[in-house]
Each structure stands twice: as C-alpha cells, then as structure tokens.
N, C-alpha and C positions, 0 to 999 in steps of 0.2 A: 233406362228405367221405364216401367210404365208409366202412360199417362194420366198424369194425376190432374185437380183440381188447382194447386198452384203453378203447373205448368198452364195451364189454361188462361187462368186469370195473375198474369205477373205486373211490378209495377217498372213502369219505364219512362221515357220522353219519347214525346211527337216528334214527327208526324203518323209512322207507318211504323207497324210492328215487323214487316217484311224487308222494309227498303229501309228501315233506320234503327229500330231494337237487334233486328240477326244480326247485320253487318257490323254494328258498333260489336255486339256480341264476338262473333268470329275474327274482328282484328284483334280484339284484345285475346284471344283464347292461342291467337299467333303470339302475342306480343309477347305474354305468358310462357310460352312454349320456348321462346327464342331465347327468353330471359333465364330460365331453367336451366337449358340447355350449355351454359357457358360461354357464348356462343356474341353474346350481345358488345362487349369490348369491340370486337371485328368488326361488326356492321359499317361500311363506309356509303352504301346506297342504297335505294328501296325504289320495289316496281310496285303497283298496285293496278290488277286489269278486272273492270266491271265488264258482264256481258250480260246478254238480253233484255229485259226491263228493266234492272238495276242501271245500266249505264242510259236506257230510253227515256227513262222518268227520274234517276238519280238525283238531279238539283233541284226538281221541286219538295221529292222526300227528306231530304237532307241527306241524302248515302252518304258522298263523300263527306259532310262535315262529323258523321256522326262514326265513319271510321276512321278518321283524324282523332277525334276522341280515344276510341277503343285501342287505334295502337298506341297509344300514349297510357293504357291502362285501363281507362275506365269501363266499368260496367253500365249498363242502362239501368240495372234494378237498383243501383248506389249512387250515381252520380245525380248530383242536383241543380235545377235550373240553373241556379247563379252560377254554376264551374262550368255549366255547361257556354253560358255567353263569354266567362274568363279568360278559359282557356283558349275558345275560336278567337277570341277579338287578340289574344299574344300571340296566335300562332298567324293571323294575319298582320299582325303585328311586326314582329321579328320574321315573318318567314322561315321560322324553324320549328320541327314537330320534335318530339322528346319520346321517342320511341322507348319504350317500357318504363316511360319513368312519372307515372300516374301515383302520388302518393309519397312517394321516397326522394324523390329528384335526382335519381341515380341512371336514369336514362342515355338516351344516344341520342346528341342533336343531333340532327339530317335538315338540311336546307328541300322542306317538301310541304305542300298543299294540295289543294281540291284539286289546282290546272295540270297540275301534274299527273293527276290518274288517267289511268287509258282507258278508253267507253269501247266498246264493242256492243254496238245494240242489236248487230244485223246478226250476232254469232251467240246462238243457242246451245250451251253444252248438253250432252247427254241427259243429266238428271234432273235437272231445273233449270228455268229459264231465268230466275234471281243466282247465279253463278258469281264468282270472287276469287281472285286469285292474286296471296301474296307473297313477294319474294323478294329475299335481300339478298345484297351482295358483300363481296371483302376489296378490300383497296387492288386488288389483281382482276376483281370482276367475274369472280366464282360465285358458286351460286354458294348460301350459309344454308340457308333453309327457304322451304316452298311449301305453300298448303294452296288448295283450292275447299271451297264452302260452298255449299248455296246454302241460302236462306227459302224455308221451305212457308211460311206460313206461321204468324204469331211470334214472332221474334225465336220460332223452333231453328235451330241451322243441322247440316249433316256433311261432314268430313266428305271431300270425294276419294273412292276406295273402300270408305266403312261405312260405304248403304247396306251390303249385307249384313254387314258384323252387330252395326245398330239396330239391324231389324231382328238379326238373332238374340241381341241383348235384352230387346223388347219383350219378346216374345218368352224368353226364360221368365224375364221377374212379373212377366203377368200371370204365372204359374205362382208366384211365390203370393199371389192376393187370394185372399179367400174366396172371394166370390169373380172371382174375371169375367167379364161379357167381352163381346165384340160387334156383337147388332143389337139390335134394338129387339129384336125376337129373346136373342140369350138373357137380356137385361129383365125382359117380363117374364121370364122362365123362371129368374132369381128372383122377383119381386112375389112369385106366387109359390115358389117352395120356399121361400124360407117366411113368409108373409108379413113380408118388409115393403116399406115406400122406396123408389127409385132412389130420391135422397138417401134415406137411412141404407139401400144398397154400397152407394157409394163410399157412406162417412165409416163402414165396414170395411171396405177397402182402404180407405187417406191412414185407417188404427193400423196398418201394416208397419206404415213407417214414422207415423206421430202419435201422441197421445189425444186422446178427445178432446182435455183440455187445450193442447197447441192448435187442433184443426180450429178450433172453435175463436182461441183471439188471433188466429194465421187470417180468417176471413172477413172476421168484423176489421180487422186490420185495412184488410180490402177496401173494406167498405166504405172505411173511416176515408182512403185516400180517394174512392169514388167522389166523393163529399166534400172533399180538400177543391177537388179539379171542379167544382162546379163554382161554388167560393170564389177561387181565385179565379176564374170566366168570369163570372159577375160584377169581380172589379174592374174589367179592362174595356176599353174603350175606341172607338177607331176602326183603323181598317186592319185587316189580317193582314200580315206580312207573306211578299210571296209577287205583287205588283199585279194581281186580277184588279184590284179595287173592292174584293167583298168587305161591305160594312159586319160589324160586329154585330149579331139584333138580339144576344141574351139580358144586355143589361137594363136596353127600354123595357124589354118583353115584363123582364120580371118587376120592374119599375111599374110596370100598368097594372101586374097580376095585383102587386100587393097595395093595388087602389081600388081596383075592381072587386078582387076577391080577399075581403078582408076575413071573410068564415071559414074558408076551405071549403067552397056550395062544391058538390059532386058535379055539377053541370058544366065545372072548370076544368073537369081531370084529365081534357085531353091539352090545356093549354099547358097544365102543368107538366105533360109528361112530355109536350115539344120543349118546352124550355130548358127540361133537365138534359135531353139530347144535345139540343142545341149548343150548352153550353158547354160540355166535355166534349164535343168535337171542334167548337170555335179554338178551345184550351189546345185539341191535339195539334190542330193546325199551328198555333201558335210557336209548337212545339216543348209546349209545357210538361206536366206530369202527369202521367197516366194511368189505367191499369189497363191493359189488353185482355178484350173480350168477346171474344177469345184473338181478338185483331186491334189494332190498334183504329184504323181505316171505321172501325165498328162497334168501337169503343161506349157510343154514347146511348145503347140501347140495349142493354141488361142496367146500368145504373136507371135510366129512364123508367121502363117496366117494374124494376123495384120500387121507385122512390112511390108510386101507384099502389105495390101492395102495401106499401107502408101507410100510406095517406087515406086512400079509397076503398079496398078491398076493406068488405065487412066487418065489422068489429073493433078495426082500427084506430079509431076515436077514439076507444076507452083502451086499450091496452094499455100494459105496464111496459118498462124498458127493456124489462128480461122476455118479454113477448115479442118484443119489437126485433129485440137480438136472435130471438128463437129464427125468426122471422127470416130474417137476412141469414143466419148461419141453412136452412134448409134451403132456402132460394140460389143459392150460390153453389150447393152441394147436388142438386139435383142438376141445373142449368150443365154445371161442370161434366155432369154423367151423361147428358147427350152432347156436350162439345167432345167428350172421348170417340162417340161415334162416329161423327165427320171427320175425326183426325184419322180415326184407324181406316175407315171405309172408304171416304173421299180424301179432301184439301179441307184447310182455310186460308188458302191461297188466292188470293186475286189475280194473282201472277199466273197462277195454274188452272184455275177454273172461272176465273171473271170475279164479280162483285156477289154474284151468290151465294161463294162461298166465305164470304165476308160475313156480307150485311146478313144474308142468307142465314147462315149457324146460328149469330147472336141473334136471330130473331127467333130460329126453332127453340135455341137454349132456353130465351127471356119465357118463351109462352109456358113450355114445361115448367120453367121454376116457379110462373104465377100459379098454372095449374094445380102444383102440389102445394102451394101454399094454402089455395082457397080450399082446398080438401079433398081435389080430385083423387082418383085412384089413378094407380100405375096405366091402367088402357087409357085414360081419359087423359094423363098426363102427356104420352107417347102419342096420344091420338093429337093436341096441343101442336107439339112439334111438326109433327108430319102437316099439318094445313098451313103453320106460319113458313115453311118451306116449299112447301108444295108449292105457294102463291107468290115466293121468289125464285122460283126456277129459270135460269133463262138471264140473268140476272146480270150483263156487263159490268165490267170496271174501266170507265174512259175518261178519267179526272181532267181538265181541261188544264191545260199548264202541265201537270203531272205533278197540280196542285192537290193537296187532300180538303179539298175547300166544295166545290164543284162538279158533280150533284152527290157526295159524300155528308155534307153537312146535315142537309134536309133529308138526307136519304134515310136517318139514323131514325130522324121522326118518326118519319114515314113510318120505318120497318117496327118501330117501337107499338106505332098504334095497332098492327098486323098481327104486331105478338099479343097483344092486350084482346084484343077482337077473336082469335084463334084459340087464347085460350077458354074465353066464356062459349065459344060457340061447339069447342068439346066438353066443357063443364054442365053441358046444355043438353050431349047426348049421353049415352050409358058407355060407352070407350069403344063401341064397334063398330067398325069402317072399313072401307073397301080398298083405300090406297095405304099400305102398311107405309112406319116413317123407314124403313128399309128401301123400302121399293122407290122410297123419293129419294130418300140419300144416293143410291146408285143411280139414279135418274138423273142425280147434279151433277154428278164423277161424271157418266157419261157426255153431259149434256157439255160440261166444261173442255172436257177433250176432241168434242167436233167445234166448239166457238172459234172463231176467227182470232188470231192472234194478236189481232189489233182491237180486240175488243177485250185485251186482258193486259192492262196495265202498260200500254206503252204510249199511250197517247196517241196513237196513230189512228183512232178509230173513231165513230161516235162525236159526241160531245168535242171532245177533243179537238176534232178539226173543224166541226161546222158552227161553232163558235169565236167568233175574235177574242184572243184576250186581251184587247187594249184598245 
C-alpha cells in the first residue's frame, strides 16, 4: 500500500523502530505464516540468523528479546509494557519460547532464547544491512519453513524476493489516491492546482481509505499516546537500564519547570520543548511505549515541536479544544506528507543512511508541521523542511553501547529546537529559495550511501568507541 500517515506514525515499544518494532514485526509475520500453514504441530527446532547491524547493535536494541516476543505472537502496535516484561522474565524463566502461541497458548514449546540466535555482523546481505532470517525444522531436521526480512526503517520490513513485487504493489495503489506526489516539487504542484495546504493534500489522500472522521480520532489518538509516553517518563526515576549509568533528567527538569515557570512565560519554551524530547526518548530507551516518528531512535521530536504549537505559537492561550485538536490533527497530517518524501526518495534508516535519516526527517517533518500550523503557505512550509534538513545533513548514527541513550537522547532536543528555528526563519521569508527540499533529500540518500559503515548503527564508529562505557 502506499505510504500513509499511520504508517509513519505507528505505536510500539522501545528502543528502535528498526532493530526492535520490524523484527518483533517480521518474527511474528513468520510465526503467523507457519501457524497458517499447518505446519506448526512438526516444528521440533528453530534457527534465527541476524546479520549486519541488527546482530552489531542487536542487545543494546532489544532485537533478540523483541523477536522472542514476535515469534510467540505478539505485535509491537498490541503488545503492552507489562507482557512485554511477562513474557521475557517466563521465557527466561523456564527457557522455553512458545512459538505461535501469543494469545491462545496453543503454541510450540521449543527450548530457545536470545544466546541461541546466530549474530553475523561482518555479513551484509544484498538489500539491507538490518537482515533476519528464520527457520524451523521437523524432528528428521528438514527444513518446515524459511523466510528472510530486513527491516528497512520505522519498524517498515520487506520479504527477501518481494522487493520488486512490494515496490510494484506501491506503486499500483499510489495510482489509486487522488492526488499522489513523490517529490516535494509534485507535492507543490498539488498544493497550487488544486489550492490546497500540503496538509489538506495529504488528508485527501488518508479519505482513500478512511473516513475523515477515522483520520481525525486515528491521530489525536496518536497524540493522546504521544502524551501517555511523556507521563509515564515523568514518573520514573534513576538510571536508564542498558549499564551506561545515564541518569534520568526529565523528572527534576520538569520538577524545576513547574517552580520556575509557573505562567507558561514564552521565554521558557525552549526548556519546555527539551523536556518534552527528553522525556519520550528517556521512555523509548526504557523500552516503553511509543509512537515512531517517523523512527523510533527520533521519536521525541515531532511530540516536542508540537507540544510548542500547542503552548507557544500565537494564539494559543486562548484557543478552544476543538482548535487545539484542529491543531494537532493538521500538524500530524502535513509532518506525515514530507515523512512520505524521505521514504519514497531516501531511508529513515540509520542503518542505511546514519542518524540523518532519523533524527534528520523528524526534524524536516516537525518544521513543516509548525510551519502550516502557524499559517505558512505550501513554499514556506516546504521551504521549513528543506533548512531543518539541510542543517542535518551529514548526520551519523554511533550510539555508544548500541544503546539508544547516547547522543540519541539529547540529539532529539537538539533537532527539535532546529525544527522550531527552521521553521520561523521560512515563516520569515515569502517561500523562495535556492536549495529545493528535493535537492536536500537526495543530497541525504546520497550523502548516506558514501558514509562509512561504521558510522551507521554498528557501533564501530564515532562515539561508539572513543568513549568508555563504564
């Protein structure tokens, strides 16, 4: 299917929308598959081979524990924290996993865990370097069934074999939307023949396959668990789990704010909008609940940039709840219509293009969504993106540990204040400018495909090593 706005923004659990939502995602899409198939009775053994950064950085992401999960059933957009500590603590427990039997308890015990899976870090397959590949056998040591996955980006996966097929699948049902783009040129093409905002482009598109009404509580939905994850950071205390030693700093932070800033002064909004970062990426590291935005790894800065139009941008003050909602349903709609463009043109892969394409997107996304909120037009919007990108170009991913903690955390801020700045500073011109957000986007794709391999999610690089972590 084409890519839509709840493929962008789905909800799941920490750490990584790559190394822990896809693979939970594609074990279970086996387990599914196996289960269907008739096929599950015979199972007497199970292989499971990570390769490239999934098996380099796998145990700081949680990979293995979150495909222990998946082939037991569970989904990342279903499963909930507490099943999620439940099930790892029986399954280290007993030492047994319960292959397809998520929900029903009609599963296959297998005597299998994390130590059991095979890491191949040095081995690169063709399509992606997040690769997986799982395989059971019968009591003679035949093969039942085999699939390989990679995990491409946003907890996105793709079958190996049907990279074509998916991209011909794409490309059909993006004929079936009304208005289709694929650059940011075609997007403005639509915004000025039909003289529509990029947003309302897009909520054109989501009426293909929902009603206005479902887009509309699909998002504040969103929203609601953006808001949950911030919450529940708030309460917790201590050190991030994971053995770096980072201390928690959202719950003094906000502890000072609401000492300091008891009026909501404007001259606090940028402490406001690190804390709101801060604290949905402390949550993802956690491995809490999330929405990925369009990554998990980057999670914490489209909620951050919003919580600012909701508080700060003009007007704000006095609005009503159905403004506030307006608010957040176009912010989310627009952001979503340039995360389309990174997916189709570039990655949001760390894995594939560094941290650019992470932190990178959710920063072009957040700026455009402020942009059209504040009233920019489509150029001024587009123009938005293209500077909060442009000024992460370049953009590594070298989490130290191959923790999502280091410099992930703070990075979110960072990028959050870049998209806030980016976008008054095109709110500021008339939308004309000389580096199109095309010409950056391909400038990332490019930029990511000469980066040094070790400077994209395996640890090897960077931070990574010229750091102790203990």
């Amino acid at each position: 299917m084409a890519v839509g706005v709840f493929d962008l923004f789905s909800i799941g659990i920490g750490p990584s929308s790559s190394h822990t939502v896809g693979p939970m995602r594609a074990a279970a899409v086996f387990a599914e598959e196996l289960k269907s198939s008739g096929r599950l009775d015979r199972v007497a053994s199970l292989r499971v081979d990570l390769y490239g950064s999934l098996a380099a950085t796998g145990h700081g992401h949680g990979t293995m524990t979150a495909i222990l999960l998946g082939l037991e059933g569970f989904h990342p957009e279903l499963i909930l924290p507490d099943e999620v500590e439940d099930r790892l603590a029986a399954i280290a427990e007993t030492g047994m996993l319960q292959l397809a039997g998520a929900g029903d308890g009609n599963g296959v015990p297998l005597p299998y865990g994390v130590k059991d899976m095979v890491l191949r870090p040095l081995t690169i397959l063709p399509r992606h370097t997040n690769g997986m590949t799982f395989t059971v056998f019968d009591a003679a040591g035949e093969v039942l069934h085999e699939a390989t996955f990679f995990s491409v980006g946003g907890g996105f996966i793709v079958r190996e074999g049907e990279e074509d097929a998916a991209q011909q699948e794409l490309e059909e049902s993006k004929k079936e939307l009304p208005l289709p783009f694929r650059t940011a040129a075609e997007l403005l093409g639509r915004c000025q023949s039909k003289g529509l905002s990029i947003g309302e482009i897009m909520l054109v598109n989501e009426r293909a396959s929902r009603s206005e009404e479902e887009i509309r509580e699909g998002l504040l939905h969103i929203y609601s668990v953006m808001e949950s994850c911030v919450q529940v950071s708030l309460k917790r205390e201590g050190l991030l789990p994971g053995g770096l030693k980072v201390r928690r700093r959202a719950p003094d932070w906000h502890e000072r704010l609401l000492k300091e800033d008891k009026d909501r002064d404007p001259k606090y909004w940028q402490e406001w909008v690190n804390l709101i970062a801060l604290a949905v990426n402390e949550e993802n590291a956690t491995g809490g609940r999330v929405v990925t935005a369009p990554t998990n790894g980057a999670a914490g800065i489209i909620p951050a940039v919003l919580y600012y139009a909701l508080h700060f941008a003009p007007g704000m003050d006095t609005a009503s709840q159905q403004d506030r909602n307006d608010v957040v349903v176009k912010f989310l709609l627009t952001a979503g219509a340039i995360g389309v463009l990174y997916k189709e043109q570039a990655s949001i892969s760390g894995a594939e293009v560094g941290c650019q394409g992470e932190v990178g997107s959710a920063s072009s996304m957040a700026a455009a969504g402020l942009a059209e909120v504040m009233g920019g037009t489509p150029s001024q919007v587009e123009n938005a993106a293209e500077i909060a990108m442009e000024h992460n170009l370049g953009l590594t991913c070298d989490p130290i540990g191959g923790l999502v903690q280091v410099p992930c955390i703070e990075r979110n801020a960072i990028a959050a204040a870049k998209a806030i700045n980016a976008a008054k500073m095109a709110l500021w011109g008339d939308g004309s400018h000389r580096v199109s957000l095309d010409e950056v986007i391909v400038t990332m794709r490019e930029t990511g495909r000469d980066m040094s391999s070790k400077y994209k999610e395996t640890a090897m690089g960077g931070l990574a090593v010229n750091v102790v972590e203990c």
